[in-house]
C-alpha positions as CSV (number, residue, x, y, z in Angstrom):
1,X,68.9,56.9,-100.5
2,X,66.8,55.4,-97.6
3,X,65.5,52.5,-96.2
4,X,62.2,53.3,-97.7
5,X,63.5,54.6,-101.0
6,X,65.1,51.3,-101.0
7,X,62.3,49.1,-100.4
8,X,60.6,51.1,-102.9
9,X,62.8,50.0,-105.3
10,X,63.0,46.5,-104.8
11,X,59.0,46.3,-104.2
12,X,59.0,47.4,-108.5
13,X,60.7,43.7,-109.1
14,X,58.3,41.9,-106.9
15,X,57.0,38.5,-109.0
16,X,53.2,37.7,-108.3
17,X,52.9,34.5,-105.5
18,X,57.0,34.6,-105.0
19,X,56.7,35.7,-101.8
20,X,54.5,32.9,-100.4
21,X,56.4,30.2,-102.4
22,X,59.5,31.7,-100.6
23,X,58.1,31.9,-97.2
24,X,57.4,27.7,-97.4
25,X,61.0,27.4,-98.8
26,X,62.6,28.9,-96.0
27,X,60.2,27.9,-93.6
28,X,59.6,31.5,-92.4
29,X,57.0,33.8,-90.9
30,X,59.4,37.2,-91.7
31,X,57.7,38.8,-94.7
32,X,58.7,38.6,-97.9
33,X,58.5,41.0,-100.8
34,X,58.5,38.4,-103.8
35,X,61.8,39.5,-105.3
36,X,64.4,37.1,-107.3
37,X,68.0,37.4,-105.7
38,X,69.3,38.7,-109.4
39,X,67.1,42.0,-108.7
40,X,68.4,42.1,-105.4
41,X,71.9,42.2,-106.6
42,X,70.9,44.8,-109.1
43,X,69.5,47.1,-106.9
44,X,72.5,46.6,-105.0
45,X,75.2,47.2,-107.3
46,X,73.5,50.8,-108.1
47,X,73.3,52.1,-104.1
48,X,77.1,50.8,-103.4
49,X,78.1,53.1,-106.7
50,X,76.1,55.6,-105.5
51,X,76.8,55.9,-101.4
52,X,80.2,56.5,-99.3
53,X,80.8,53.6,-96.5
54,X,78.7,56.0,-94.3
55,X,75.9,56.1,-96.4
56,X,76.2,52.1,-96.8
57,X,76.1,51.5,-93.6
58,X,73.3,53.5,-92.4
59,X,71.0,52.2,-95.6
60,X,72.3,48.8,-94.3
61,X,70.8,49.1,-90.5
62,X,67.8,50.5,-92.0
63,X,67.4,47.7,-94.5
64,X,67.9,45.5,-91.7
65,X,65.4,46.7,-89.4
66,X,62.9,47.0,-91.7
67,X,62.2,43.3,-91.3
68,X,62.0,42.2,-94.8
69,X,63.6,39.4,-95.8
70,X,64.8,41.0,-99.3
71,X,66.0,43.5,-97.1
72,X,68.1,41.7,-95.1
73,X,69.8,39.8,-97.8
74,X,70.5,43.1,-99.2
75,X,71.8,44.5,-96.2
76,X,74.0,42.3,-96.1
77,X,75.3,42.3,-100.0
78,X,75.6,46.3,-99.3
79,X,78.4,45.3,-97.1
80,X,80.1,42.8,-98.8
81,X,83.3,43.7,-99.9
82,X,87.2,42.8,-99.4
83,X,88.7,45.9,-99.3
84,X,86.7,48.9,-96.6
85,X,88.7,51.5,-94.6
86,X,87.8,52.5,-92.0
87,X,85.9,48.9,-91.0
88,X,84.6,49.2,-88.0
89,X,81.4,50.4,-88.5
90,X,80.9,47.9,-90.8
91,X,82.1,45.3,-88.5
92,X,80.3,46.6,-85.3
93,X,76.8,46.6,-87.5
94,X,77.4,43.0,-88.8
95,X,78.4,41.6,-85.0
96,X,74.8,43.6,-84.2
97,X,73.0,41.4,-86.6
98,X,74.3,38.2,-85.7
99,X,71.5,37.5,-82.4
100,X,68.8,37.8,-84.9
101,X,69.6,35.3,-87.2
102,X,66.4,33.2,-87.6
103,X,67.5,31.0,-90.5
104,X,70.4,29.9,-93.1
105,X,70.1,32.0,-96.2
106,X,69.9,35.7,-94.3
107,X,72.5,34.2,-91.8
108,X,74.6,32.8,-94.5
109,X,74.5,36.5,-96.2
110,X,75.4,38.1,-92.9
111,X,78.3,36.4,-92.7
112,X,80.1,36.5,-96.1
113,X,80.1,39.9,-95.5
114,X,81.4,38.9,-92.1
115,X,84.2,37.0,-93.5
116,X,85.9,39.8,-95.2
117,X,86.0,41.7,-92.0
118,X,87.6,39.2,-90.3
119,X,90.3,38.4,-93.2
120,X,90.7,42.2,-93.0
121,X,91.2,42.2,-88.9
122,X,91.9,38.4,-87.9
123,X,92.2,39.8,-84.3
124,X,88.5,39.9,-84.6
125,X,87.9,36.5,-84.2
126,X,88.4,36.9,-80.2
127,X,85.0,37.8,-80.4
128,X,83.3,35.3,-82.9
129,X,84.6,32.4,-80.4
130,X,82.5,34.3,-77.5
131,X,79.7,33.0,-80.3
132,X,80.7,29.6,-79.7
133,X,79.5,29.7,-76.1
134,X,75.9,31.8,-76.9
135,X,72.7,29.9,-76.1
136,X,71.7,30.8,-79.5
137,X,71.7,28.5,-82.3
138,X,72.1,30.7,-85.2
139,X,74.7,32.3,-83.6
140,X,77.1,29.3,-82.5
141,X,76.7,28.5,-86.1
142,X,77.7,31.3,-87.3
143,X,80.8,31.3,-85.6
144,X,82.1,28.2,-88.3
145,X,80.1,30.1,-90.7
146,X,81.8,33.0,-90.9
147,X,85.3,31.6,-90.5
148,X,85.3,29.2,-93.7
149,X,88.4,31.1,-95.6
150,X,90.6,29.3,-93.3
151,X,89.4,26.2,-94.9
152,X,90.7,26.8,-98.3
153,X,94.2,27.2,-98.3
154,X,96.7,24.6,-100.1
155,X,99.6,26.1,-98.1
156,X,98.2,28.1,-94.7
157,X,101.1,30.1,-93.5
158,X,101.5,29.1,-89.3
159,X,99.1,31.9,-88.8
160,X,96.6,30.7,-90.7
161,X,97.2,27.3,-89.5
162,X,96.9,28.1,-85.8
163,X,93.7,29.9,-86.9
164,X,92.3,26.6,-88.8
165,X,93.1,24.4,-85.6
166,X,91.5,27.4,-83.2
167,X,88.2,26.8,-85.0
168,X,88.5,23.3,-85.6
169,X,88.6,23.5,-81.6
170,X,85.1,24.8,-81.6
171,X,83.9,22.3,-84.3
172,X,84.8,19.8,-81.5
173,X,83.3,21.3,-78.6
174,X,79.7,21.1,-80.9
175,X,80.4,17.4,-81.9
176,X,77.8,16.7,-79.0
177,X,75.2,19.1,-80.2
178,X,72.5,17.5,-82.1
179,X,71.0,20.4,-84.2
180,X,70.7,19.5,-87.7
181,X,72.2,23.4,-88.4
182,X,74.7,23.0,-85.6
183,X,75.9,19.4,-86.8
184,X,75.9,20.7,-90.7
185,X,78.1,23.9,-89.7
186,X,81.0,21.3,-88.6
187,X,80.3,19.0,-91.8
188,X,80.5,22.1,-94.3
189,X,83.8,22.7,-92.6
190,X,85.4,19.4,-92.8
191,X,84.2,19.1,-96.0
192,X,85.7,22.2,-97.6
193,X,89.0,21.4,-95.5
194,X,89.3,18.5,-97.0
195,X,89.6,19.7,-100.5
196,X,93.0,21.3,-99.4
197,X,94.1,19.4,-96.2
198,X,92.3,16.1,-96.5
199,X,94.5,14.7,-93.9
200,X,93.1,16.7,-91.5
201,X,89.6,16.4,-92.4
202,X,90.5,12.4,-91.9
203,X,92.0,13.1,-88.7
204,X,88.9,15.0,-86.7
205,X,86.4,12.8,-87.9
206,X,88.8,9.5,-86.8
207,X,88.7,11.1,-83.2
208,X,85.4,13.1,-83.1
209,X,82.8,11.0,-85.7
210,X,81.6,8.4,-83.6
211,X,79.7,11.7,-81.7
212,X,78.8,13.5,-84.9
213,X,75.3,12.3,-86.9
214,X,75.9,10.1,-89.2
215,X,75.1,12.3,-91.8
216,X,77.1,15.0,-90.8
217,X,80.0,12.6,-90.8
218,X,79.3,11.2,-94.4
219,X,79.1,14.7,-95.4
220,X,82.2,15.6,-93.8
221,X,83.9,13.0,-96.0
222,X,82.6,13.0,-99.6
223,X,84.8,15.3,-101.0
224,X,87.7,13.2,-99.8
225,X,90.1,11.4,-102.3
């Protein structure tokens, strides 16, 4: 299968005017092929039944490069999955992807396949805190992004604790950055911590929410009992 092939195939599930009513959704000159997520996914599930991790990955950079938003999302679904050995290709291409982020949904993609990379190799999150410091939006954003699985445990072993205070470090140091994407990463983490640890939720915005927007802060807080 390649990148053309590919494109090929998700060009046969292209809805008339889709692309142009996507292009004002996301707010995005990238071009668009027209194509419903569910098709993406379908397309999907056949090349990761039919290609090794090799093959994934190089239809994934190819995908990727082609520009295409369709392409990208599907790039990124190719390489979604808990359980890949070796990773590091995998990984590597992911980390490559991360300073072209240009908005949420391809960015949000990118890194739920990120995620399970991390789980896989928490050691990896050494260099998803060098994101934290990147004069790039996208990509300090993705640096909570990509680490919301430490949100969601009811009973974190210490590890996972000192990993859910390590980011909540860098959730602080962006309390003073007012980007709506920026200040929405910290309020999507607060808020899904504090369906399992609302105390803690309660706790960062009691010291950091009189700098956070207001809206970020009411965010942060509505899932609180």
């Amino acid at each position: 299968m390649t990148p053309g092939n590919a494109i090929t195939a998700l060009r046969q599930h292209t809805v008339e005017g889709k692309a142009l009513q996507m292009a004002a959704y996301h707010k995005s000159k990238r071009p668009f092929l027209g194509v419903a997520n569910p098709m993406i996914d379908e397309e999907v599930k056949n090349w990761r039944a039919a290609l090794d991790i090799d093959g994934r990955v190089a239809l994934a950079d190819g995908l990727w490069k082609s520009g295409y938003f369709e392409a990208r999302i599907a790039a990124a679904k190719l390489l979604t999955q808990a359980r890949i050995t070796p990773d590091d290709a995998v990984w590597s291409l992911i980390k490559s992807w991360v300073p072209e982020f240009d908005g949420w949904a391809i960015a949000d993609h990118a890194c739920t396949a990120g995620r399970k990379r991390i789980e896989a190799d928490p050691r990896r999150l050494d260099e998803v805190e060098e994101w934290t410091k990147s004069p790039h939006m996208w990509t300090r954003r993705a640096a909570l992004v990509i680490t919301l699985p430490w949100t969601k445990q009811n009973n974190p072993k210490p590890a996972d604790l000192e990993i859910r205070e390590r980011v909540l470090g860098w959730a602080a140091s962006y309390v003073d950055d007012t980007n709506w994407f920026i200040q929405k990463s910290i309020s999507w983490w607060l808020r899904d911590l504090g369906k399992h640890d609302p105390n803690r939720t309660r706790a960062f915005v009691e010291t950091h929410g009189e700098r956070m927007k207001p809206f970020a802060v009411k965010d942060a807080i509505r899932k609180l009992k």
